[in-house]
C-alpha positions in Angstrom: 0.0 0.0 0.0 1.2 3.4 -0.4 1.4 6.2 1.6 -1.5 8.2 -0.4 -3.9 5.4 0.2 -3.2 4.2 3.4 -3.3 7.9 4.8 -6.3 8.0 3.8 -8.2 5.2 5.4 -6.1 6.2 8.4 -7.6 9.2 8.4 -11.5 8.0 7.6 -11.0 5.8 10.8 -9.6 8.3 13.2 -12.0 11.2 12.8 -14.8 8.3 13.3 -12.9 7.8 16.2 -12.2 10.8 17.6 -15.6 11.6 17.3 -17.5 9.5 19.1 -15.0 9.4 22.0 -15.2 13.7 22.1 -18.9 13.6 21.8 -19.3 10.8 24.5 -16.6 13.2 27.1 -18.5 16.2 26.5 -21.4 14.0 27.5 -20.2 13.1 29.8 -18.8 15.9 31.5 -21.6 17.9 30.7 -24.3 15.8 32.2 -22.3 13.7 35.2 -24.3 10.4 34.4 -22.4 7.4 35.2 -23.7 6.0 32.0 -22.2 8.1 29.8 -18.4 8.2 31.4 -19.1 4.0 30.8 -19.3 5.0 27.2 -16.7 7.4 27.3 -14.3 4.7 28.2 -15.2 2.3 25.8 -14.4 4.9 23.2 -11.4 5.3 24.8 -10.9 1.7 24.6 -11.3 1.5 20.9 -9.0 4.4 20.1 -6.0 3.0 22.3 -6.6 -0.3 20.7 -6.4 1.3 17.2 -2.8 2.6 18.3 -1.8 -0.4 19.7 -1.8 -2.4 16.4 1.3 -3.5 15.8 0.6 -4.6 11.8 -0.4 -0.9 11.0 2.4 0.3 13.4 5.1 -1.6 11.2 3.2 -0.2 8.0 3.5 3.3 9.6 7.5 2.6 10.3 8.3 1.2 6.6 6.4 4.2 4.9 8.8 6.5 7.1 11.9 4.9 5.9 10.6 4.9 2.5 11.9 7.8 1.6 8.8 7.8 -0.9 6.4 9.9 1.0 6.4 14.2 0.5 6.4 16.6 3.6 2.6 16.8 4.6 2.7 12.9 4.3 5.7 13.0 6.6 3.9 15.2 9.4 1.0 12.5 9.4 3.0 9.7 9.3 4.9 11.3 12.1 1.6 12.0 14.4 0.6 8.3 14.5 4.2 7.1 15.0 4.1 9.3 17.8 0.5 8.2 19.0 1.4 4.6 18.3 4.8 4.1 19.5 4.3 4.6 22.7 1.3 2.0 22.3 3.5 -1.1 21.4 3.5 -3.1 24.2 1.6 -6.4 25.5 -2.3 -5.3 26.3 -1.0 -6.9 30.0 1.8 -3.8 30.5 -0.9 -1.7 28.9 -3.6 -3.0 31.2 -0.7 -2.6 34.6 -0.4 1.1 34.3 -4.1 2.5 32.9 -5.2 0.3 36.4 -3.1 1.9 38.7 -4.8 5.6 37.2 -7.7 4.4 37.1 -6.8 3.7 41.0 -5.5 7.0 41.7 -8.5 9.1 39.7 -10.8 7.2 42.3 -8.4 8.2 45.4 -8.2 11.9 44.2 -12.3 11.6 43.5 -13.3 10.4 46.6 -10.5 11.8 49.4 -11.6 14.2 51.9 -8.8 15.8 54.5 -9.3 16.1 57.7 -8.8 19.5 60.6 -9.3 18.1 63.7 -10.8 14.6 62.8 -13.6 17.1 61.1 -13.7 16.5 57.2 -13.4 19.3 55.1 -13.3 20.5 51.2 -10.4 21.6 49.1 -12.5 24.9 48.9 -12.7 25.0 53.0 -8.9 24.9 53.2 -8.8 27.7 50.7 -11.0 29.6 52.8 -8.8 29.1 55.8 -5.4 30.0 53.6 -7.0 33.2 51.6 -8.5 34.7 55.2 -7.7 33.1 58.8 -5.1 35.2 60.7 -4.9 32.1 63.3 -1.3 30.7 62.8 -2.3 26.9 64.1 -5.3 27.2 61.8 -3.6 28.0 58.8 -0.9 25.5 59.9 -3.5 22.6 59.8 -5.1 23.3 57.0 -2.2 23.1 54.9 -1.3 20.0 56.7 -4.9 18.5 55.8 -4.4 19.8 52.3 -1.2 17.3 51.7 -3.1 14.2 53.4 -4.0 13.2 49.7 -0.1 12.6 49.5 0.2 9.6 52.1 -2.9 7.9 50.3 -1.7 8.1 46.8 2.3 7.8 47.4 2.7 4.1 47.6 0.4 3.8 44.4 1.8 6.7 42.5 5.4 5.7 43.1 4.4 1.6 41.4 2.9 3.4 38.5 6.3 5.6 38.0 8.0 2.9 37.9 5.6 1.0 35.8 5.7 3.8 33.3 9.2 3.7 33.4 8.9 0.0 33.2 7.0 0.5 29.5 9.2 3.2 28.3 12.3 0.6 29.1 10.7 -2.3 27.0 10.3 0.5 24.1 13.9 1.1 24.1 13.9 4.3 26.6 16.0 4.9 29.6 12.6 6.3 31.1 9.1 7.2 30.7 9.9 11.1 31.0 12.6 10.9 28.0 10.0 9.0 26.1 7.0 11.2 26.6 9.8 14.4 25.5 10.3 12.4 22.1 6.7 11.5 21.3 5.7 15.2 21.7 8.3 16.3 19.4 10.3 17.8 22.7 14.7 17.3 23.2 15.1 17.1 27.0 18.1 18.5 27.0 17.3 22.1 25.1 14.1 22.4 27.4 15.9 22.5 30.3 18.5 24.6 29.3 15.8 27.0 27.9 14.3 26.6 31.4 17.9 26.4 33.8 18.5 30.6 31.3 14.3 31.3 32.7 15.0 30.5 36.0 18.4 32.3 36.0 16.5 35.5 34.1 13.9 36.1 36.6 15.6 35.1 39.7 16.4 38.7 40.6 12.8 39.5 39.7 11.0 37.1 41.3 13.3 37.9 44.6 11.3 40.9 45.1 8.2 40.3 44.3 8.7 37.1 46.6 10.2 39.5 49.5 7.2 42.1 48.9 4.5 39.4 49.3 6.6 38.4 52.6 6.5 42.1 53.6 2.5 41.8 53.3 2.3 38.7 55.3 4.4 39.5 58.0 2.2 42.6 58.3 -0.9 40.7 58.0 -0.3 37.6 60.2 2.3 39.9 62.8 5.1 38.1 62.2 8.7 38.3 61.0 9.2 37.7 57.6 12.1 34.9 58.5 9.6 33.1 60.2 7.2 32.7 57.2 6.5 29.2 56.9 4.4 27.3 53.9 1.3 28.0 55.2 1.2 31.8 55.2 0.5 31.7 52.0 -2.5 31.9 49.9 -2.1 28.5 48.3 -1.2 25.2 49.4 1.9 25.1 46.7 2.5 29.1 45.8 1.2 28.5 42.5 -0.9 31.8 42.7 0.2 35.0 44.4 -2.0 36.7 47.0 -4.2 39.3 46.0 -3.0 43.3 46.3 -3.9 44.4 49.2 -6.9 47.1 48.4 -7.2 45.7 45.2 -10.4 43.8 44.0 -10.8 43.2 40.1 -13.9 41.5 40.8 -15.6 44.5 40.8 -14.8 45.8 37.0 -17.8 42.6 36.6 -20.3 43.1 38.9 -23.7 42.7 37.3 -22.0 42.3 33.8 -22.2 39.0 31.3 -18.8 37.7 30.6 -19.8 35.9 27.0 -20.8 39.4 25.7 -17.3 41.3 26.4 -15.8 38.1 25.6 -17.6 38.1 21.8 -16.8 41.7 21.9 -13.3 41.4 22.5 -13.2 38.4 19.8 -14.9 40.6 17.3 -12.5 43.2 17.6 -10.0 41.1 16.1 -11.5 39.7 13.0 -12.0 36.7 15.2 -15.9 35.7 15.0 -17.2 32.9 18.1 -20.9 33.4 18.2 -21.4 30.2 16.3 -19.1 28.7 19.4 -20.6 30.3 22.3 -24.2 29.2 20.7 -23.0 25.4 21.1 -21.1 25.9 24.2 -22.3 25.1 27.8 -21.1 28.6 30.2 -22.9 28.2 33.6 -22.7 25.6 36.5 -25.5 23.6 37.6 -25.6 20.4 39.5 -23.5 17.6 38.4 -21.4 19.3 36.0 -17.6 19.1 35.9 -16.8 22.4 37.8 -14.1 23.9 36.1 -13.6 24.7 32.1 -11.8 23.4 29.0 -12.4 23.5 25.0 -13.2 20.5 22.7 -12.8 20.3 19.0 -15.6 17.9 18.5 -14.2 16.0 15.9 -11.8 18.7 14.4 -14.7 19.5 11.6 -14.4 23.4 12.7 -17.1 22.9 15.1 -15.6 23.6 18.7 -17.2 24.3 21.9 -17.0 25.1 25.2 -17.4 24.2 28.7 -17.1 26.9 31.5 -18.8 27.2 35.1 -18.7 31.3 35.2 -20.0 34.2 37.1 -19.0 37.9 37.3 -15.5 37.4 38.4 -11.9 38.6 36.8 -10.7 34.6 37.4 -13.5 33.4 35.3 -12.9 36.7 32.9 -9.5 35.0 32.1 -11.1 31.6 31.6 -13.6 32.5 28.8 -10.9 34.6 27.2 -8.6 31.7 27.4 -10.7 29.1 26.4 -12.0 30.8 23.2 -8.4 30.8 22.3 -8.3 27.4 22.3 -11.8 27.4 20.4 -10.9 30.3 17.5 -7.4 28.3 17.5 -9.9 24.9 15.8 -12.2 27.1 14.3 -9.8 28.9 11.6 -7.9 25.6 11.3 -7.8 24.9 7.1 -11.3 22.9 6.3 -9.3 21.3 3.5 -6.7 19.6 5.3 -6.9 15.9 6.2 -8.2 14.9 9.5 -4.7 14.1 11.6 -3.1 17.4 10.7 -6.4 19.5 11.1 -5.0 20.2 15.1 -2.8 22.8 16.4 1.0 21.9 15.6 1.4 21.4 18.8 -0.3 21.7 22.7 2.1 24.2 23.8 0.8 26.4 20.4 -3.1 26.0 21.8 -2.0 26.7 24.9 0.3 30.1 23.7 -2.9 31.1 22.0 -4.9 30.3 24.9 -2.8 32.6 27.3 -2.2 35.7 24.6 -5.8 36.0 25.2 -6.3 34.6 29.0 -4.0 37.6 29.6 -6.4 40.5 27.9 -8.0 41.2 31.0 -4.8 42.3 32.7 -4.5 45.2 29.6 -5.4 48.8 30.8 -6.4 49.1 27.1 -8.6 46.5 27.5 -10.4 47.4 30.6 -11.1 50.8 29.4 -12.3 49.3 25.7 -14.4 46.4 26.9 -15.3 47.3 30.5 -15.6 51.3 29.7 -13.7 52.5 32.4 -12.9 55.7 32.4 -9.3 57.5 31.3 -9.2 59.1 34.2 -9.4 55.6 36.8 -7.3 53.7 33.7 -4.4 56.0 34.5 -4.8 55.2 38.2 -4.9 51.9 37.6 -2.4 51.0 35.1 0.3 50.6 37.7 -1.9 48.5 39.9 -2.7 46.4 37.5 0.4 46.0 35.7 1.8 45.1 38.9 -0.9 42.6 39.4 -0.1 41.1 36.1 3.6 40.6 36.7 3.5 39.5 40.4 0.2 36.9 39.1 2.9 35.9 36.0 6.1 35.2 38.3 5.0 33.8 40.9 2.6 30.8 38.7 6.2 30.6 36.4 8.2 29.5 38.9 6.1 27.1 40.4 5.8 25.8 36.7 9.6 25.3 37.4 9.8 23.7 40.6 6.7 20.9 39.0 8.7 20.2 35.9 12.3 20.2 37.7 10.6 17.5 40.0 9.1 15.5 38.2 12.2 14.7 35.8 14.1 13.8 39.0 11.1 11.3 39.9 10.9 9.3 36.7 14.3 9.4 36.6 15.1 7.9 40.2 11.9 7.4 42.0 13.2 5.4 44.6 15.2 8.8 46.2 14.0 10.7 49.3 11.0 12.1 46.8 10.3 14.8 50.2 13.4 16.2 50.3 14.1 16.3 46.5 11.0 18.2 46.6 11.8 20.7 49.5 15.4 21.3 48.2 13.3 22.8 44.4 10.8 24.5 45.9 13.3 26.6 48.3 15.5 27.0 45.0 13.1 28.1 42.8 10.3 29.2 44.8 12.5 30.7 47.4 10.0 29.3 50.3 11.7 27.3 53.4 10.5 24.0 54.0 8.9 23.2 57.7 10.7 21.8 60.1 8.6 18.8 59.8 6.6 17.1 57.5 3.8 15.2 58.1 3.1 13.7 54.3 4.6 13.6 50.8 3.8 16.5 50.3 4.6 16.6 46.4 2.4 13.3 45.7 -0.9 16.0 46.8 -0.2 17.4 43.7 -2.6 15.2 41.5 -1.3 16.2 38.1 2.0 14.1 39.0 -0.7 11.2 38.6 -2.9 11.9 36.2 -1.9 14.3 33.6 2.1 12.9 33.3 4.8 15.4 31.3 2.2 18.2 30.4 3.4 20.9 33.0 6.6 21.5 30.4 3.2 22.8 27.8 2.1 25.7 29.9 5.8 27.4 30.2 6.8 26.9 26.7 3.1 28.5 25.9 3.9 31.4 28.3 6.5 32.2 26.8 5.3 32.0 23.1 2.3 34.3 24.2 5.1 36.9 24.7 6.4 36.3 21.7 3.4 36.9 19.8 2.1 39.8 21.6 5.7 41.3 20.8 5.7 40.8 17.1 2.5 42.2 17.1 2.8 45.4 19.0 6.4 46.3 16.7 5.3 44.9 13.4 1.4 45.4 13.2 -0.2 47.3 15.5 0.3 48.8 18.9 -3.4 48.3 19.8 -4.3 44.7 19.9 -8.1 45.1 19.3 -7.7 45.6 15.6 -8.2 43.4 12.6 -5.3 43.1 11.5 -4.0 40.7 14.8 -6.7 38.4 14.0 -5.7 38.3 10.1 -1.9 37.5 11.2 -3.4 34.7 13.8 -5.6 33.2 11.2 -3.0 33.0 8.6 0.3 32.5 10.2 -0.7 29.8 12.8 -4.6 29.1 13.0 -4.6 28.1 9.0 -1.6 25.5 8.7 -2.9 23.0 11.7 -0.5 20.5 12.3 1.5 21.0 9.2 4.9 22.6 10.7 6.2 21.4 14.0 5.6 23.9 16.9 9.1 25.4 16.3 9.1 26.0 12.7 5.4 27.0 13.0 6.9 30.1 15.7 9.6 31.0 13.4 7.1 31.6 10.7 4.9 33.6 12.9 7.6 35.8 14.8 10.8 35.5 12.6 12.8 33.5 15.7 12.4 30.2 17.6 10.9 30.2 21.0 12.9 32.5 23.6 12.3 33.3 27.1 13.5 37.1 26.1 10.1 37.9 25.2 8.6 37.2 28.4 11.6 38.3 30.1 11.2 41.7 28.7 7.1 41.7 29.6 7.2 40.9 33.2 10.6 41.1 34.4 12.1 44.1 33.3 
């Protein structure tokens, strides 16, 4: 068979695919029955068993080294190796490691933590964190917020190493090298990209970390040496504290997000009526709570699901998420089904964020929100402040996850707790406590169940920089103009998954990915 043909059944059978599995997890997610998520899996099912055929995997292989196929037949050939490869093994080692997630995603379901034998929600311990000025308070609820930790450990370490275990069989010193290669990532370049980022904003982040310090120990009457984990905000730093003084939420009061989210679309060339119209915005009971953006099949058809009200976080989500939608939306109709994607997840995900960031814009807040010239020029410093304390603080705890999680798939059988302490007092600059109760880095359920992604949302910061950049000196200086959406639509949207993510960013700003973008947006 040649390539020509073969692609082309390949591509027949995968959009059926891919279709009835998005359809059944937007049902599912959408509606909480138990029946659907059944259905869900067993499209699941079907797809992974579609990858793991090793007669179409060898087909795929020869048609690579065939030297007979052009470059779009290359990029497709190239997605399913990727999707497939890392599908070769026995359906027993494949059966080992979706069990012990399937373990986990019922542990991280179904946990409560515990203050004072009294069980309590992830959103009472936030409560506690964001407002109590009681020291032993705080203290246990951060302690009850890493209880997760001694329940999943043991499990989360044997699918590590089970990972690892698969990645080994398929040639691999380890799961995390493997899952670099399959999404088109060298190791060794990330982390040098991310070893200059860390070195960049260390000075930065130094003083926006001693400023929020300087607010606690005013707050909680203390000394700042003595600020331990829990004085902050959030259980991992991941988010800065609010600006004392300073509430954004009330730019929304009484106003409909979806309308100056259309409006802020439209400004751009960028039309998402016919998205919002299929989309599902507001929470009701048994809903997944929180938002993402499904392509439905990748036929230009993408929608929505969001749980918002009036505030500046959910602001950011609708702006973020119709990134991801006008991303699928202006994809070329013509191309064939495996390259009609974004090149890449960090290239959603840089789109995502160029817009998840308009709300921090003075220009924006006096376009869309209509506040006046007057309180914009009393705000700007506020809010650009906001926006590069917010951006700092979120980056380096990006850091300390990814830095981490290489060193636990590639020795998992380390003191996992003090590998952890030692990176976040590096990076994050926070001391660890004196002692700890749990492993505290195994709370943190995307080590589980979303493996090797955290790498995606730095490299997507930092090409939202890069965007934004190229746009302000070579287009226009006011992003709410025609022309930007134009320049998305053809330069990135149009070409799907036809250039990899670092060709496609060359095209689009004249250079490969850089931190000095970002560098020069929030830390200079």
């Amino acid at each position: 068979m040649n390539a020509e043909s073969f692609l082309v059944e390949q591509n027949k059978v995968l959009h059926n695919l891919y279709k009835d599995l998005l359809l059944k997890g937007w049902m599912t997610t959408t509606t909480g029955e138990e029946g659907w998520n059944s259905k869900l899996q067993e499209a699941q099912s079907k797809l992974d068993s579609y990858y793991a055929d090793s007669k179409r995997f060898e087909e795929v292989k020869y048609l690579l080294q065939s030297n007979k196929v052009n470059s779009i037949e290359e990029r497709e050939l190239k997605d399913l190796y990727n999707n497939m490869f890392k599908n070769q093994l026995t359906e027993e080692e494949r059966t080992k490691s979706s069990s012990l997630k399937k373990q986990l995603v019922h542990l991280f379901n179904t946990f409560r933590p515990k203050i004072d034998e009294k069980l309590v929600t992830n959103n009472d311990i936030r409560n506690i964190l964001s407002h109590s000025q009681d020291e032993m308070e705080r203290k246990k609820a951060w302690i009850a917020s890493k209880q997760i930790g001694k329940e999943v450990q043991s499990l989360l370490i044997e699918l590590v190493k089970q990972r690892n275990k698969e990645a080994e069989l398929l040639g691999f010193k380890n799961f995390y090298e493997m899952s670099y290669q399959t999404q088109e990532l060298d190791v060794q370049s990330i982390f040098e990209l991310f070893q200059r980022l860390i070195k960049l904003s260390d000075e930065a982040y130094r003083r926006i970390k001693e400023e929020i310090d300087e607010e606690i120990s005013k707050e909680l009457v203390c000394k700042t040496k003595d600020i331990k984990p829990w004085y902050y905000t959030d259980p991992f730093f991941q988010e800065a504290p609010p600006i004392k003084g300073f509430n954004p939420n009330v730019f929304y009061k009484e106003k409909k997000l979806e309308e100056i989210a259309d409006a802020t679309f439209e400004s751009l060339g960028l039309n998402i009526k016919d998205i919002l119209n299929r989309s599902d915005l507001y929470p009701r009971k048994d809903k997944y709570p929180y938002g993402y953006c499904t392509n439905m099949g990748r036929d230009a058809k993408p929608r929505v699901l969001l749980n918002i009200d009036s505030t500046d976080f959910w602001m950011s989500a609708i702006l973020h998420e119709f990134g991801h939608a006008v991303y699928d939306k202006y994809i070329n109709k013509n191309l064939s089904f495996i390259l009609r994607r974004p090149s890449h997840t960090l290239t959603t995900e840089g789109v995502a964020m160029f817009f998840g960031r308009m709300n921090r814009f003075p220009s924006w807040l006096h376009r869309f929100l209509g506040i006046k010239d007057s309180s914009i020029q009393t705000l700007t410093p506020i809010i650009l402040k906001l926006s590069k304390r917010d951006m700092l603080v979120s980056m380096r705890w990006y850091l300390t996850f990814v830095f981490f999680e290489k060193e636990l798939y590639e020795n998992p059988d380390q003191d996992l707790n003090k590998k952890w302490w030692e990176l976040v007092e590096k990076i994050q600059f926070i001391k660890p406590p004196d002692v700890t109760h749990y492993p505290d880095w195994a709370s943190k359920m995307h080590f589980s169940l979303a493996p090797v992604s955290y790498q995606n949302y730095i490299l997507g910061e930092l090409m939202a920089s890069q965007i934004k950049n190229y746009i302000e000196t070579n287009l226009s200086k006011d992003l709410f103009n025609p022309l930007v959406g134009e320049y998305l639509i053809k330069n990135c949207f149009h070409d799907g998954a036809q250039f990899d993510w670092n060709h496609l960013i060359q095209r689009m700003t004249g250079e490969l990915l850089t931190p000095d973008f970002f560098v020069e947006e929030f830390i200079r």
